[in-house]
C-alpha positions as CSV (number, residue, x, y, z in Angstrom):
1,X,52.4,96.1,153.2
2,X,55.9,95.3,152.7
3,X,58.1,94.1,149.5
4,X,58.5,90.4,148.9
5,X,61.6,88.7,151.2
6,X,62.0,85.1,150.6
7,X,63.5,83.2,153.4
8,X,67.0,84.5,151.8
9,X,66.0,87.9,151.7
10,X,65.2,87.5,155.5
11,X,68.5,86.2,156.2
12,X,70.2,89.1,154.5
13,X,68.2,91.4,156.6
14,X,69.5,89.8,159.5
15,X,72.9,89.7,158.3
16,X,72.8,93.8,157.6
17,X,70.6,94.5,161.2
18,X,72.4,91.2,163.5
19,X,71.0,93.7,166.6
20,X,67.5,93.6,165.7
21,X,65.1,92.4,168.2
22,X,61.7,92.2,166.4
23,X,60.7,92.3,162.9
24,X,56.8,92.4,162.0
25,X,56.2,91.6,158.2
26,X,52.9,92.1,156.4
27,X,52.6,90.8,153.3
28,X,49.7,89.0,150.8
29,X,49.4,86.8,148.1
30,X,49.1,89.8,145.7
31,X,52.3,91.5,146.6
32,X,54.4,88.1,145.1
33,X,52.2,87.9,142.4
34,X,52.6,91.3,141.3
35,X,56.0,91.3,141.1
36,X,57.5,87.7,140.3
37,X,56.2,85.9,137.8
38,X,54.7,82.4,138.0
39,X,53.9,82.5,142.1
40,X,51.6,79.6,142.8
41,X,49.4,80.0,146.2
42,X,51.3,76.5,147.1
43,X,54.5,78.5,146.4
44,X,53.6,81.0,148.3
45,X,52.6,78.8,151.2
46,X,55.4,76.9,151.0
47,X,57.6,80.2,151.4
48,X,55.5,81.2,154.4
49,X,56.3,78.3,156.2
50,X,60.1,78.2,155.3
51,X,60.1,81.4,156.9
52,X,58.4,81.0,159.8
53,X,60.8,77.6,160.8
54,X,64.0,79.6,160.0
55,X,62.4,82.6,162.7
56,X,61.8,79.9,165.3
57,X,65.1,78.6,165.4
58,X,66.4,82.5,165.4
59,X,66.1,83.0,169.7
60,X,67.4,87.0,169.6
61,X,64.2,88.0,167.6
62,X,60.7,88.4,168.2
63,X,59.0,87.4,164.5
64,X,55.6,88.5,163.7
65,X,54.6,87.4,160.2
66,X,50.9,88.5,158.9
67,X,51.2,86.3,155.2
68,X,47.7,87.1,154.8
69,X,47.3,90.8,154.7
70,X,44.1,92.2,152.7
71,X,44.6,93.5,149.1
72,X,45.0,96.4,148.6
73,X,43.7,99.2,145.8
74,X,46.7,99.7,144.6
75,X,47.1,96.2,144.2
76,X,43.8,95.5,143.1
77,X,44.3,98.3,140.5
78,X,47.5,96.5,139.3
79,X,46.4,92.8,139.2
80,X,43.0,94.8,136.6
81,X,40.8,93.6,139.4
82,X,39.1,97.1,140.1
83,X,35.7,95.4,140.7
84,X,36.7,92.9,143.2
85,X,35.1,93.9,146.5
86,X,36.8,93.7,150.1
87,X,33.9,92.2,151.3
């Protein structure tokens, strides 16, 4: 799991690393909410796919996004969801 980049954050990255040839970014639902307040799942989405359109018109780096990463316990533990199974 990796901390929030919003399609900015992404460009910045690429602005400090211009030689990078692939990036592969796990992330979930949980990680945004946990740390930003008022993420929506539509906002969420809608960053997703921001993301993924800027990457296809990058051509010097391999993308892989995974927007959809299980929780975690740790966040589990920090959204007061203990109980929740991973089922």
């Amino acid at each position: 799991m990796t901390t929030p980049l919003s399609k900015t954050g992404f460009e910045s990255l690429l602005e400090l690393f211009p030689g990078l040839k692939r990036l592969e970014y796990s992330t979930n639902l949980y990680t945004f909410d946990n740390l930003f307040e008022g993420v929506t799942r539509e906002l969420f989405d809608a960053e997703c796919v921001a993301v993924q359109q800027w990457f296809d018109q990058q051509k010097q780096i391999e993308y892989i996004g995974d927007w959809n990463s299980p929780i975690t316990a740790e966040q589990r533990l920090m959204a007061g969801m203990a109980s929740v199974s991973e089922g």
